[in-house]
C-alpha positions as CSV (number, residue, x, y, z in Angstrom):
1,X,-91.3,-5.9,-47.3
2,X,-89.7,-3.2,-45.9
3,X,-90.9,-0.9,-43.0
4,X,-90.1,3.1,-42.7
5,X,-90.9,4.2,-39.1
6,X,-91.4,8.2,-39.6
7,X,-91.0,10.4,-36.7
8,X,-92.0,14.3,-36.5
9,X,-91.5,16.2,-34.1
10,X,-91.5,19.8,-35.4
11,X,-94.0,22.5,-33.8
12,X,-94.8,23.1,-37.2
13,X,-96.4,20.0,-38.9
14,X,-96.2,19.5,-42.2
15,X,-95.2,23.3,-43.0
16,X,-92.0,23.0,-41.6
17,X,-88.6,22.4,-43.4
18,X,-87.7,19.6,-41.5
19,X,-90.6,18.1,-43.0
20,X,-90.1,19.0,-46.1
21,X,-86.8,17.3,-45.8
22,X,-88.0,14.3,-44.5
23,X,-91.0,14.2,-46.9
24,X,-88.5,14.5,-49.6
25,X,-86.8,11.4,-48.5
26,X,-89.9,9.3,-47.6
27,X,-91.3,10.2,-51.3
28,X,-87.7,8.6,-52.7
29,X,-87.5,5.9,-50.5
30,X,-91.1,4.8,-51.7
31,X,-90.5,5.3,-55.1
32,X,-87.3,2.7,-54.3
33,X,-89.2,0.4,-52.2
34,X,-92.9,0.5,-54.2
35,X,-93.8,-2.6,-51.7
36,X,-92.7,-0.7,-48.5
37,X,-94.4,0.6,-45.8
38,X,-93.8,3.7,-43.9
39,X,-95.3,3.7,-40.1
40,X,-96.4,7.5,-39.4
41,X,-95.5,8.8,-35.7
42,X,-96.5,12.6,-35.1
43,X,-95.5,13.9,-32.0
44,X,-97.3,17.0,-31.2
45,X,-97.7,19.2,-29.0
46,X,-100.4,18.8,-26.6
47,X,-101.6,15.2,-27.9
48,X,-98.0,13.2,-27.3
49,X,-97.8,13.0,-23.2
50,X,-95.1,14.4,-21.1
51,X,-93.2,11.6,-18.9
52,X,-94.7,11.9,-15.2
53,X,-93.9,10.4,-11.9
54,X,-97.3,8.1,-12.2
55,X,-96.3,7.0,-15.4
56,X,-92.3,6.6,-14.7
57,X,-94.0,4.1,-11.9
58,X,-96.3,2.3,-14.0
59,X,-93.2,1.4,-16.5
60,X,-91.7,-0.4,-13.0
61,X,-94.3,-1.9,-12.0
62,X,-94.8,-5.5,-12.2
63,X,-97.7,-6.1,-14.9
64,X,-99.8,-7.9,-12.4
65,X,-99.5,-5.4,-10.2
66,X,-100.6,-2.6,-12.8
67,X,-103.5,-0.6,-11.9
68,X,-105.9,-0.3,-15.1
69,X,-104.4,3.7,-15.4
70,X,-101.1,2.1,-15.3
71,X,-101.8,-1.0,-17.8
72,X,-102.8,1.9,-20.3
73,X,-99.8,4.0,-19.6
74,X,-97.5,1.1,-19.9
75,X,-99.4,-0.3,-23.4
76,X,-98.6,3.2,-25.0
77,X,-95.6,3.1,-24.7
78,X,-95.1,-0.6,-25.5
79,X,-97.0,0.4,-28.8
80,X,-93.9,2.4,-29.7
81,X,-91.7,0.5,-28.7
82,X,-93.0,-2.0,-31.2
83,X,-93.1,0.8,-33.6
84,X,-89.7,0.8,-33.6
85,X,-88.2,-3.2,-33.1
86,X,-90.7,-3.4,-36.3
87,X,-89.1,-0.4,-38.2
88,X,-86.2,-1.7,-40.3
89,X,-85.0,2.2,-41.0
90,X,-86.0,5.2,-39.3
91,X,-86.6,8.6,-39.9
92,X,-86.3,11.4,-37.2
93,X,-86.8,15.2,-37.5
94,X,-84.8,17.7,-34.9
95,X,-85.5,21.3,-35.6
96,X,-83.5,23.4,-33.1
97,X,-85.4,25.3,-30.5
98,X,-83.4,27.2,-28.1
99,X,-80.4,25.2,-28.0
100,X,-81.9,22.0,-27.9
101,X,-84.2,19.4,-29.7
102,X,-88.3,19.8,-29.4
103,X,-89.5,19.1,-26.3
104,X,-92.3,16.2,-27.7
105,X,-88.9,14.4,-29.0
106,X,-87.7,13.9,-25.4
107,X,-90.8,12.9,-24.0
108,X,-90.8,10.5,-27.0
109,X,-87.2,9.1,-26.2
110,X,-88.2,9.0,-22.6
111,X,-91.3,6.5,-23.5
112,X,-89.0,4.5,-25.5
113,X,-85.8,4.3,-23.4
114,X,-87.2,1.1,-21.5
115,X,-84.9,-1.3,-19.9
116,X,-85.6,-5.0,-21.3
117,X,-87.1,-3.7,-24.2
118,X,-85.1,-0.9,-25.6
119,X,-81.5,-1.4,-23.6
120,X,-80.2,-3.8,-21.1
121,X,-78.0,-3.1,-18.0
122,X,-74.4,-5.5,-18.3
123,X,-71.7,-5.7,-16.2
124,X,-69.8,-3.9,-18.7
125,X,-72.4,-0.9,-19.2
126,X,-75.8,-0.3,-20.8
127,X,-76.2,-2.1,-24.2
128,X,-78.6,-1.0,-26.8
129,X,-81.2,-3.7,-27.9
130,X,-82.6,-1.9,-31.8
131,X,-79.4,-2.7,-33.3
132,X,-79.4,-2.9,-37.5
133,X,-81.5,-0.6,-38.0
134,X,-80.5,2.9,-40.5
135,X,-81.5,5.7,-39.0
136,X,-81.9,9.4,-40.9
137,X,-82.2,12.4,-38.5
138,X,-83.1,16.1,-40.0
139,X,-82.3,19.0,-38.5
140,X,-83.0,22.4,-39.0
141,X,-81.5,25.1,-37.3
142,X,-82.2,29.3,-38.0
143,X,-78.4,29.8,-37.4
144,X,-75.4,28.0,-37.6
145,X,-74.0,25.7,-34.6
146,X,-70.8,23.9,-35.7
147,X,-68.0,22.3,-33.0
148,X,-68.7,22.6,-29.4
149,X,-71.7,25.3,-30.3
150,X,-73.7,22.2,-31.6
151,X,-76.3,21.1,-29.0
152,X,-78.4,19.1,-30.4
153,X,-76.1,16.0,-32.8
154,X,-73.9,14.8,-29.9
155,X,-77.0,14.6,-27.5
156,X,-78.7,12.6,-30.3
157,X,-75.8,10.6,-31.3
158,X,-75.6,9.5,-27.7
159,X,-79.2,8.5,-26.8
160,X,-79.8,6.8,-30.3
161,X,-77.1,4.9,-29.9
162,X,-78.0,3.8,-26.1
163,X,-81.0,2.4,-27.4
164,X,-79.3,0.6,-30.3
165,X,-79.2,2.6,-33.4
166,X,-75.9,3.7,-34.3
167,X,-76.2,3.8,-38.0
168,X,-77.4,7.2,-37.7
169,X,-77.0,9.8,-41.2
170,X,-77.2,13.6,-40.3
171,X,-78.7,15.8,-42.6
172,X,-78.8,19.7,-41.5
173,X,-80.3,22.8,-43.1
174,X,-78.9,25.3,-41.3
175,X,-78.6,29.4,-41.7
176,X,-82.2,29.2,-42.3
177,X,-83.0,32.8,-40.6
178,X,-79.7,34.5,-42.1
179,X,-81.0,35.8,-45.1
180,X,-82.6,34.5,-48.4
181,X,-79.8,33.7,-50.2
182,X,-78.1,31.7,-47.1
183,X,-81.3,30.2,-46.7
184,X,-81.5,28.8,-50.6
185,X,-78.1,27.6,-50.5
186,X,-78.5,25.4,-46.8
187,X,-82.0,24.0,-48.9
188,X,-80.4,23.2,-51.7
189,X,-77.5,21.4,-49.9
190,X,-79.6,19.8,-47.6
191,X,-81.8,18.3,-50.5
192,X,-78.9,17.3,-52.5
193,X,-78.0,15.0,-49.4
194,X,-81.1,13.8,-49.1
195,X,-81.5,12.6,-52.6
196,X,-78.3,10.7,-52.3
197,X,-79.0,9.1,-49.2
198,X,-82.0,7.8,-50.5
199,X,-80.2,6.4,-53.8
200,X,-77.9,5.0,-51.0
201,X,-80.6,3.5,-49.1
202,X,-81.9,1.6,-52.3
């Protein structure tokens, strides 16, 4: 049985188009996997914590040294952590906001970014430990960011692939506050990518 670990991370819930997007996909992919089973990971605002000094300490701390805050603070994020060695594909949503990806998404990647679990240190560099694992990222954006403009798919590409997933499939709406017919034609793409990555993925 196959696992889908579903990340959101859009201000907007379930009403935005990243989520549609990703939706869109999830639907396919259970329709080609009846027997699969897709892990749900909302990161919103207010209810997903921020990294803090306190916590950054607790992730050093040697577990019999961990005060009960700490052993709470530490278990969190080893929950997703597990989330994701248990995941064997993964879907991510990255709407744009000012330049940059939501600000739940890096506190996310900075729970997740643990050494021993998620990388290792070598003496030729870090090296990512959640190798083999598909990974679909969906980004919406109101303009349009190509070449060095583009923010948000290099800083992606780099983190995902520190931790270990570098089989990573972009899938952007963009132009999506440029007018209604720009906006049609970046959804209409963006959906026929989606649909074939998901024939793909069966």
């Amino acid at each position: 049985m196959k696992t889908l670990l579903d990340i959101r991370a859009s201000l907007f819930g379930s009403a935005s188009v990243s989520s549609e997007l990703a939706d869109r996909f999830v639907a396919r992919w259970l329709a080609e996997h009846p027997d699969g089973r897709v892990v749900r990971r909302d990161l919103l605002p207010g209810a997903f914590p921020s990294l803090t000094a306190a916590r950054y300490t607790a992730f050093r701390t040697p577990g019999n040294e961990r005060t009960r805050e700490q052993q709470d603070d530490v278990a969190f994020s080893d929950e997703l952590v597990a989330e994701l060695k248990a995941a064997d594909e993964i879907v991510l949503t990255a709407p744009m906001y000012n330049f940059s990806v939501p600000a739940t998404l890096r506190d996310y990647f900075d729970h997740v970014a643990r050494p021993g679990l998620t990388f290792s240190y070598t003496a030729d560099g870090p090296e990512g430990l959640l190798r083999g694992k598909k990974t679909y990222v969906f980004i919406t954006r109101g303009g349009r960011y190509n070449g060095a403009a583009d923010t948000q798919r290099p800083y992606l590409e780099q983190f995902l692939g520190f931790i270990g997933l570098s089989d990573v499939e972009f899938v952007l709406a963009e132009g999506l506050a440029m007018g209604d017919d720009e906006r049609r034609q970046s959804l209409d793409s963006a959906r026929e990518h989606v649909d074939a990555l998901a024939r793909l993925a069966a």
